[in-house]
C-alpha atoms as one frame of an Amber mdcrd trajectory, in Angstrom:
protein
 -18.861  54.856 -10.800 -18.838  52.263  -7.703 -18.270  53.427  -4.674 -14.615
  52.348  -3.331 -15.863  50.844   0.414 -18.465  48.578  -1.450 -17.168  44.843
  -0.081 -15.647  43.076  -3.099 -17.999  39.627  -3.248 -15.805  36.546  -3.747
 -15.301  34.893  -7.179 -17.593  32.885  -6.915 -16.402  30.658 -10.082 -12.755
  30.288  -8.908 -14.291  28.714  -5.654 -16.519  26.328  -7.599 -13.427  25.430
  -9.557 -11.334  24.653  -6.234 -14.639  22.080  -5.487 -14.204  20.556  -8.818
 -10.524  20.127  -8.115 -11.336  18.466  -5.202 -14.269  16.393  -5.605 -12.697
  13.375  -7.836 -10.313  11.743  -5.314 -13.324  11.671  -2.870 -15.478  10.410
  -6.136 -12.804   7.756  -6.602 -12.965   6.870  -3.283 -16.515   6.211  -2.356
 -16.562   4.308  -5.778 -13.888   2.137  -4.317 -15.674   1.392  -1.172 -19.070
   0.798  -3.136 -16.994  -1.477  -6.043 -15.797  -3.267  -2.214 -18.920  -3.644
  -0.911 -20.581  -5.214  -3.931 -18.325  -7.922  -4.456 -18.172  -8.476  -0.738
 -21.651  -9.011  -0.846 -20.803 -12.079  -3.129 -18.350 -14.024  -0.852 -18.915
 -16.327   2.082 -17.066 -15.954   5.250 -15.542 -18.587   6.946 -18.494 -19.831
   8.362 -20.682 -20.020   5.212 -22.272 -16.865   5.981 -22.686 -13.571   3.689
 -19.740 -11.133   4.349 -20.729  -7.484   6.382 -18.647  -5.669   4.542 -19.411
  -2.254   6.865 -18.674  -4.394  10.180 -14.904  -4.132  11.261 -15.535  -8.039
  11.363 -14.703  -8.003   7.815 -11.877  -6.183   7.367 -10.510  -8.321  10.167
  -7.982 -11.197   8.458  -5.405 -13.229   9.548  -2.287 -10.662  10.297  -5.058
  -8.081  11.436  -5.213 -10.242  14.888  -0.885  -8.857  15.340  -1.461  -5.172
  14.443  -4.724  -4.937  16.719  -2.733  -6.518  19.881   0.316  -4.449  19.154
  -1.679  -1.144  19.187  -3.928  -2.715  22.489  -0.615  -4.489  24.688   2.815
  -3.678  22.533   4.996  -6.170  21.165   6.003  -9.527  22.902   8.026 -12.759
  22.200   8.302 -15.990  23.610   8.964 -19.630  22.496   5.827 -21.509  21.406
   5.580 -24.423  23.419   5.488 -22.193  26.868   2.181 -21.251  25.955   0.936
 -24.165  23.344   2.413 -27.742  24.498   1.754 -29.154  21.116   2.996 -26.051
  19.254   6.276 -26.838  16.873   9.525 -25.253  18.584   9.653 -21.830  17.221
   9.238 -18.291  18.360   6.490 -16.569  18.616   4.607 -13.304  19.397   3.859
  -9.846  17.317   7.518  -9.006  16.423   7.134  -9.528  12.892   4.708  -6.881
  12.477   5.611  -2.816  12.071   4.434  -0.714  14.677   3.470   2.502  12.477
   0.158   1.387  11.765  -0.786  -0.205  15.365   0.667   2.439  17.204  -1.646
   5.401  15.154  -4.665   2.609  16.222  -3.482   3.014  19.731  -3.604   7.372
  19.359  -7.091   7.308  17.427  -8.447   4.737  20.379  -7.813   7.210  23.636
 -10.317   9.048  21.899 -12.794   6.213  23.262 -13.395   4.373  20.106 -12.765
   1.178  19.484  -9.476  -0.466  18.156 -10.939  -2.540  15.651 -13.216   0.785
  14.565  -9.988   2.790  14.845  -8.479   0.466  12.935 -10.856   0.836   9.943
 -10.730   4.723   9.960  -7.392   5.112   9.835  -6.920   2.425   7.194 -10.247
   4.711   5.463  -8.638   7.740   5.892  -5.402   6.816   4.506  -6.926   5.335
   1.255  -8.744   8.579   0.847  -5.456  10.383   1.424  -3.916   8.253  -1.438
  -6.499   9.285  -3.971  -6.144  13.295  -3.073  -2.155  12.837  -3.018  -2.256
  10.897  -6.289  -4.842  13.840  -7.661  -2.021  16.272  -7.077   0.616  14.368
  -8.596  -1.450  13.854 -12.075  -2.096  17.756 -11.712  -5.672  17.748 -10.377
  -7.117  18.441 -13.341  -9.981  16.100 -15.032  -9.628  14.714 -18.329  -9.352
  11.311 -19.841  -5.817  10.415 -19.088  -6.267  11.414 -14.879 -10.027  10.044
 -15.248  -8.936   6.847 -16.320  -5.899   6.574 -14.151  -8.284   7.500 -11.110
 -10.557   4.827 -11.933  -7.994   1.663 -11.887  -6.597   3.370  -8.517 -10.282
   2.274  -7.526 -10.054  -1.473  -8.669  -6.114  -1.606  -8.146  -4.720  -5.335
  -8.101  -4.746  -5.917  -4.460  -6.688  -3.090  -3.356  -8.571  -4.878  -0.926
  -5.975  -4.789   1.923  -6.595  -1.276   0.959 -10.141  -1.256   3.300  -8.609
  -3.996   5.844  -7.325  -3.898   9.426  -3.855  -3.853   7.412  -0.762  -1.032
   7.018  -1.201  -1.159   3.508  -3.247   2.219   2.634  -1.337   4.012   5.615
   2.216   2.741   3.785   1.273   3.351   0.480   0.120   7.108   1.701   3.331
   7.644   2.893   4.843   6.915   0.263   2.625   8.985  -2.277   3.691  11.844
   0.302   7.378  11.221  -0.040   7.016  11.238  -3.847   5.437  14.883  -3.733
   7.988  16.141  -1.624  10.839  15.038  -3.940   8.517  16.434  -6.731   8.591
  20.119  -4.706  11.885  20.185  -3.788  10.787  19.913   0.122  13.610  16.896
   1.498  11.833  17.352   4.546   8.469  16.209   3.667  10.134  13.442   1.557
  11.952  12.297   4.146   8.556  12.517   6.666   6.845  10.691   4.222   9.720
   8.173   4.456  10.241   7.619   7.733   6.269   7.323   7.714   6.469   4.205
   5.329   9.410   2.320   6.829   7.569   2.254  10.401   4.449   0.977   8.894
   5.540  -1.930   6.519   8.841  -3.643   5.498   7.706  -2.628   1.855   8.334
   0.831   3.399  12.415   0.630   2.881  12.496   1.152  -0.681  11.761   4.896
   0.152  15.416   4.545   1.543  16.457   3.752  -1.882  14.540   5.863  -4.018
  15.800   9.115  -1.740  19.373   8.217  -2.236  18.988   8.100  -6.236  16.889
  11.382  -5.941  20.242  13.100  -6.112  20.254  12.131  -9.909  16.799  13.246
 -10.990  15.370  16.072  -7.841  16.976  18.548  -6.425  17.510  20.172  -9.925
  17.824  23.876  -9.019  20.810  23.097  -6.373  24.732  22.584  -6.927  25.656
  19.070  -6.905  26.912  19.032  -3.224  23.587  20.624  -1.977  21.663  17.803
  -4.060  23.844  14.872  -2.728  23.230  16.354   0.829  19.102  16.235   0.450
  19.298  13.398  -0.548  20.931  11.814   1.691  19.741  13.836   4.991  15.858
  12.486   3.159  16.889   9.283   3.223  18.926   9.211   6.827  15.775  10.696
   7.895  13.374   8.187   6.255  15.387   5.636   7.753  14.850   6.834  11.280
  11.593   4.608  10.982  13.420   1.573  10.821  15.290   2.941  14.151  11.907
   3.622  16.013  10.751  -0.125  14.985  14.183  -1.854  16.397  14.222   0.678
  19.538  10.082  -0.446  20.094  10.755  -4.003  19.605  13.847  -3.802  22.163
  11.781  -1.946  24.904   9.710  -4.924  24.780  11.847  -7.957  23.850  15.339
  -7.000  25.181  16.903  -7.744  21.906  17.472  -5.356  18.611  17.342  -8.656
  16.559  13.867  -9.553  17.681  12.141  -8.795  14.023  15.038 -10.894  12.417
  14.810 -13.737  15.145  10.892 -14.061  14.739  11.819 -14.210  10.578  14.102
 -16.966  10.669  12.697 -18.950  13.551   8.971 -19.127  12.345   9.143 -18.301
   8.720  12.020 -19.420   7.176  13.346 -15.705   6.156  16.351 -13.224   6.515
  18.267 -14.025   3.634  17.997 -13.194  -0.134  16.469 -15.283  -2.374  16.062
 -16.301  -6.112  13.623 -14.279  -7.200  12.483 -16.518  -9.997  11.859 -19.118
  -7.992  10.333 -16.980  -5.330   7.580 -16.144  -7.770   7.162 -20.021  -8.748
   6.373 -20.793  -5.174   4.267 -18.119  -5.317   2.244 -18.745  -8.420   1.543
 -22.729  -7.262   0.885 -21.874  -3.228  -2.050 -24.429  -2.845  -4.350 -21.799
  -1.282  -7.628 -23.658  -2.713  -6.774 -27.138  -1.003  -4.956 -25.246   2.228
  -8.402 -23.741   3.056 -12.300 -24.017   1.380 -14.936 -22.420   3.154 -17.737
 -24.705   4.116 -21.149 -25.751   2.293 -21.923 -25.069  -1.294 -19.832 -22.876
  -2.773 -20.998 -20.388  -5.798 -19.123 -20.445  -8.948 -17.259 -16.720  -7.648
 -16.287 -18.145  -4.916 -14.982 -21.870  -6.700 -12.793 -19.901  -9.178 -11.218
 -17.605  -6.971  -9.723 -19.769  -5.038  -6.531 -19.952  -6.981  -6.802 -16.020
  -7.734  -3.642 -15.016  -6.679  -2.516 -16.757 -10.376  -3.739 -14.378 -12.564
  -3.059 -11.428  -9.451   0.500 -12.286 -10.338   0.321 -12.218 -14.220  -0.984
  -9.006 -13.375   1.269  -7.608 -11.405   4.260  -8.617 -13.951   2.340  -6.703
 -16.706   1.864  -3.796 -14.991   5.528  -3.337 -14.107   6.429  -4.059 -17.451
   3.435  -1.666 -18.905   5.199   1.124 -16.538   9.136   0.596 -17.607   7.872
   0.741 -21.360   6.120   4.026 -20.670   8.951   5.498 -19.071  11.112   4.074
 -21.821   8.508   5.511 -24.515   8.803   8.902 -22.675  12.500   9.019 -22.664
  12.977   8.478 -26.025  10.839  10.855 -27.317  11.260  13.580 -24.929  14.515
  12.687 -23.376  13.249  13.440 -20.114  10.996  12.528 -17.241   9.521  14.614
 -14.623  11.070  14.312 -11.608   7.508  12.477  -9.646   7.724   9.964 -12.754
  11.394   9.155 -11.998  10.751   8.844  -8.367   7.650   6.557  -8.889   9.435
   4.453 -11.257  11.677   3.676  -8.943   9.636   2.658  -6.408   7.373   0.807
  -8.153  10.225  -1.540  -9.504  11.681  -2.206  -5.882   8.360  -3.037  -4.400
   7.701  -5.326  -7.260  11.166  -7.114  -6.212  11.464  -6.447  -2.905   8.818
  -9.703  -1.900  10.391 -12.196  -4.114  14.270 -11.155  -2.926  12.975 -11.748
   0.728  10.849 -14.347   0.462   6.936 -13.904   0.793   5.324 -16.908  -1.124
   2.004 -16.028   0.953   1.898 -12.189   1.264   3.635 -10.882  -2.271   0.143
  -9.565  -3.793  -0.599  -7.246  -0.666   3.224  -6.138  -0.699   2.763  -5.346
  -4.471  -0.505  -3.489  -3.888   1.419  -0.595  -2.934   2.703  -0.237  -6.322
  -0.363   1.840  -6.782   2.672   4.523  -6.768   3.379   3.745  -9.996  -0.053
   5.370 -11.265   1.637   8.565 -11.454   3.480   6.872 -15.117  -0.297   5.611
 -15.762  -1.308   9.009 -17.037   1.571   8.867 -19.800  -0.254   5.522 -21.236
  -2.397   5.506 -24.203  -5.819   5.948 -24.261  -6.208   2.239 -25.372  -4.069
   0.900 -22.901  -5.652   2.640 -20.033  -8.969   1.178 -21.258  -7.656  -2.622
 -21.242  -5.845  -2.267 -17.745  -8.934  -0.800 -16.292 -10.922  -3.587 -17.749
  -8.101  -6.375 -16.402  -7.741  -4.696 -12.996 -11.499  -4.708 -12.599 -12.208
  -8.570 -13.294  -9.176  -9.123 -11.051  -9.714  -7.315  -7.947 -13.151  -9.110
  -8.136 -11.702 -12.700  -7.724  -9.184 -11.406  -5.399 -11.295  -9.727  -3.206
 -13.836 -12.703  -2.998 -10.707 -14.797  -2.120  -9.878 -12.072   0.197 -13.569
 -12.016   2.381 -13.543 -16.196   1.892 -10.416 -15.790   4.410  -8.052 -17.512
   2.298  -5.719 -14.775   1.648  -3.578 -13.931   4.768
């Protein structure tokens, strides 16, 4: 008979299971920075040269310029010509950028790194986030369906801004958080996760939204009162973000307005448009004759050029993929799970949300933050997992070669 004080050893296969739990959102996400790196390796930067994809060089585009000097010097406005004579007569400065993103940049950096290389880890960090997040929301267990749905997270259409100096991982983190917290009945880290996502991106808001219908599918266990109270203290909450942004800008500016003045003045926004339309303008943006980068270009480079074509043919059938799964799962079991309903309705504002406000040269990194609507990609079949991997793959090729060519902004 053992003895009673002998030390009970640990189970030693319940701790290698927890590993295995573990280990395929951190699989996923090397394999997206190695897919990354590979097809960087392909593209020519702006000055003809090979791309370095593991230099903060390259994740540096465009926009990244705005969220690195908010994070180093705040926000500022002025008019143009005070600073560039030959400038056309509109405003201009940082104010048309969140402060979420910059501002975590500016926390990481008093630890003596740099903001650029602050930048990167946090944007790193966030994508890895997304994967463990989205693990737990598919159940964390392996199989074909979460396999699968792990390995388009890896190529997903517009993943790229996913590894840039860019708010797009940290935004679409936040949102994966505020799904789980509707899915375990915790309004307060749904509304964290909220508030998270409106400070970092304008895509952020539809969190607002999607906590305000929660009352109809979360909440189930509470009286109808209690329910239409979480859901909207998540969403008051969430929308605290916006508050910090407008309070940030003002400290700075002297004027609430300045994000809307900046949008008007120098971009033509601040009023709905016709989404139809929108997406026209979007679909024939002349991005190959706007900018080519110099010498002899390969045939990767040529065709992707005009990527941002098929990125949008994309986009529209993965939407429509996700409403006909939730459709297919409603019919047959009259019911879906309350993460499902809450990424459903996400997904469909931030596929809407560009084209209502007008984004004819930044809709594909808006709608990269559908990656949300994985959580419904589980419920596909088998078949149709296959094809969309295959689609999303040849895809984020040509749109991350247009991506590293500096083209896309």
């Amino acid at each position: 008979m053992p003895d009673s004080a002998t030390p009970v050893e640990p189970a030693r296969p319940a701790r290698r299971d927890r590993v295995h739990r573990l280990l395929p959102p951190v699989v996923a996400w090397v394999i997206a920075n190695l897919v990354t790196w590979l097809v960087a390796k392909q593209s020519v930067a702006a000055d003809g040269s090979a791309v370095a994809f593991w230099s903060t060089d390259a994740r540096d585009r465009w926009d990244s310029a705005h969220y690195l000097s908010i994070a180093h010097t705040g926000y500022e406005m002025f008019w143009c010509r005070e600073r560039h004579p030959d400038f056309r007569d509109v405003i201009c400065g940082n104010v048309a950028w969140f402060p979420g993103y910059p501002m975590s940049v500016r926390v990481v950096s008093a630890t003596g790194l740099s903001y650029e290389f602050s930048a990167v880890l946090i944007a790193e960090l966030s994508l890895l986030g997304m994967f463990a997040v989205l693990w737990w929301l598919l159940g964390a267990r392996l199989g074909w369906s979460t396999g699968l749905t792990l390995a388009i997270g890896t190529v997903f259409p517009g993943g790229v801004y996913f590894h840039a100096i860019f708010p797009i991982a940290t935004g679409t983190l936040a949102l994966l958080v505020c799904i789980a917290g509707v899915k375990r009945g915790s309004w307060a880290l749904s509304a964290a996760g909220g508030c998270v996502a409106v400070a970092c991106h304008p895509v952020g808001a539809v969190a607002i939204g999607m906590l305000l219908l929660s009352a109809f599918f979360a909440w189930q266990g509470d009286p109808w009162p209690r329910r239409l109270a979480k859901a909207g203290l998540s969403a008051a909450v969430a929308g605290c973000g916006l508050i910090w942004v407008k309070w940030l800008m003002w400290r700075a500016t002297g004027r609430w307005d300045a994000y809307e003045v900046i949008q008007e003045s120098s971009y033509g926004q601040g009023e709905l448009r016709r989404p139809f339309e929108e997406m026209g303008k979007a679909y024939g943006f002349p991005f190959s004759d706007w900018y080519r980068p110099e010498g002899q270009l390969s045939w990767l480079v040529e065709h992707s050029l005009a990527a941002h074509r098929p990125q949008l043919w994309l986009n529209i059938a993965f939407i429509l993929l996700i409403l006909a799964t939730a459709a297919v799962r409603l019919v047959r079991n009259r019911r879906l799970e309350v993460e499902e309903w809450a990424a459903l309705v996400l997904v469909v504002e931030i596929f809407l949300l560009p084209f209502l406000a007008g984004a004819e040269m930044s809709w594909y990194r808006n709608h990269a933050q559908m990656f949300v609507g994985l959580v419904l990609v589980r419920r596909m079949p088998r078949w149709v997992q296959v094809a969309l991997l295959a689609c999303c793959s040849i895809q984020y090729v040509l749109l991350t070669v247009m991506f590293f060519g500096g083209v896309l902004v």
